[in-house]
C-alpha positions in Angstrom: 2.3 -4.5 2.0 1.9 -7.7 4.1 -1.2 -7.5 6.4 -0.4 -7.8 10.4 -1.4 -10.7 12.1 -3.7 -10.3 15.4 -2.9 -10.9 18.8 -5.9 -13.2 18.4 -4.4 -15.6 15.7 -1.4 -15.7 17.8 -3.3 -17.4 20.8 -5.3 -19.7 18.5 -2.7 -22.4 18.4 -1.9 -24.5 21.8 1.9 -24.2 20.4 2.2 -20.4 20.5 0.6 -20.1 23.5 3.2 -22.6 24.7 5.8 -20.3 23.1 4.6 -17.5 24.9 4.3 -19.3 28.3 8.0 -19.8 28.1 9.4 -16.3 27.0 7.4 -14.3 29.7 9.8 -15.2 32.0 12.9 -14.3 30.2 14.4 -14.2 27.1 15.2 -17.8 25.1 17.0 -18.8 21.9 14.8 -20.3 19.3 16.4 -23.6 19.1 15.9 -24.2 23.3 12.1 -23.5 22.5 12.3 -25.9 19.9 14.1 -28.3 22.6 10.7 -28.3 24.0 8.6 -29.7 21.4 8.0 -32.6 19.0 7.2 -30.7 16.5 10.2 -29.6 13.5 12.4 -26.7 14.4 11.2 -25.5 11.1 7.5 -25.5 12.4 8.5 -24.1 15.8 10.5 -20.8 13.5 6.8 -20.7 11.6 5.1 -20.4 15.2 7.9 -18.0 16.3 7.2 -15.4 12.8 3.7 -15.4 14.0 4.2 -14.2 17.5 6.2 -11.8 16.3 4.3 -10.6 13.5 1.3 -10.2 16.0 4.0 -8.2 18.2 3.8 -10.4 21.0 7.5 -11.3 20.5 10.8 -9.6 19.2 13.8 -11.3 18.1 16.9 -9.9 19.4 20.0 -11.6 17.0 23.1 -12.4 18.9 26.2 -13.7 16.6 24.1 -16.6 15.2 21.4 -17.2 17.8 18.0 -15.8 18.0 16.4 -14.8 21.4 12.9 -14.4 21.5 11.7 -11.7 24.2 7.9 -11.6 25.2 6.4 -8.2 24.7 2.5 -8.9 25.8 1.4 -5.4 26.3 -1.6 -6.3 23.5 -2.5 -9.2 25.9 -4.2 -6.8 27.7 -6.4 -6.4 24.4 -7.5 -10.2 24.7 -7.7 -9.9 28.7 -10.3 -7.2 28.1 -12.2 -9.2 25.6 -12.4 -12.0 28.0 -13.4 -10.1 30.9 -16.9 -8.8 29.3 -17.7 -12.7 28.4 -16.4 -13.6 32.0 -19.3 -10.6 33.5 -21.6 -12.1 31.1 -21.7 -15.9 32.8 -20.8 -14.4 36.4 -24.1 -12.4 35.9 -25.8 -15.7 34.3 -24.3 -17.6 37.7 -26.2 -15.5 39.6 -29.3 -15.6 38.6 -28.9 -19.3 38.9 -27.9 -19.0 42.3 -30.7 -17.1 43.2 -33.1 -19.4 41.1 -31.7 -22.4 42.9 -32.5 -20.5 46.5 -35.6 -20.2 45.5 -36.2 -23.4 44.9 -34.9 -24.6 48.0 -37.1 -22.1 49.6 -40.0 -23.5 48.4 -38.9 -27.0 49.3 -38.2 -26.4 52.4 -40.8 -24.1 53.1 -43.5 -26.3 52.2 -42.4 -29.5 54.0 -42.0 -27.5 57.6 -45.8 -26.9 57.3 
């Protein structure tokens, strides 16, 4: 049994998250994707298998077209990843902030002697 991808390998490549830009919005056939890119239509299909074996896509076949609709629920996964890093340097910020008022306090301070 193949091992499934993670959402994190599926937003490791500019062109996938490209991809995924695109479909949030609505529903699009592979090839009008491809449209969008210089890359091979066979390279954009390789992009499209990832997303959807990370599940951030299905494909929905209609006669011989393919749509690709987003499903990003396991974006929220990433999101709260992100968010503890983004704490992290806001917390880091701060203490610069307050550093840097410091600083200016003593500045200050001392030249209006």
């Amino acid at each position: 049994m193949k091992a499934r991808r993670d959402v994190y390998q599926a937003i490791a490549d500019p062109t996938r998250r490209a991809i995924i830009g695109m479909i949030a919005a609505g529903p699009q056939n592979v090839n009008t994707i491809a449209e969008h890119f210089t890359v091979t239509r066979q390279a954009i299909s390789l992009h499209v298998k990832i997303l959807e074996d990370c599940g951030l896509i299905v494909i929905h076949r209609q006669g011989r077209d393919r749509f690709c609709e987003a499903q990003l629920d396991q974006l929220s996964e990433v999101a709260s990843w992100v968010e503890q890093y983004r704490q992290h340097y806001e917390r880091k910020l701060d203490k610069l902030e307050t550093y840097l008022e410091q600083l200016k306090k003593a500045k200050y301070g001392k030249s209006k002697k």
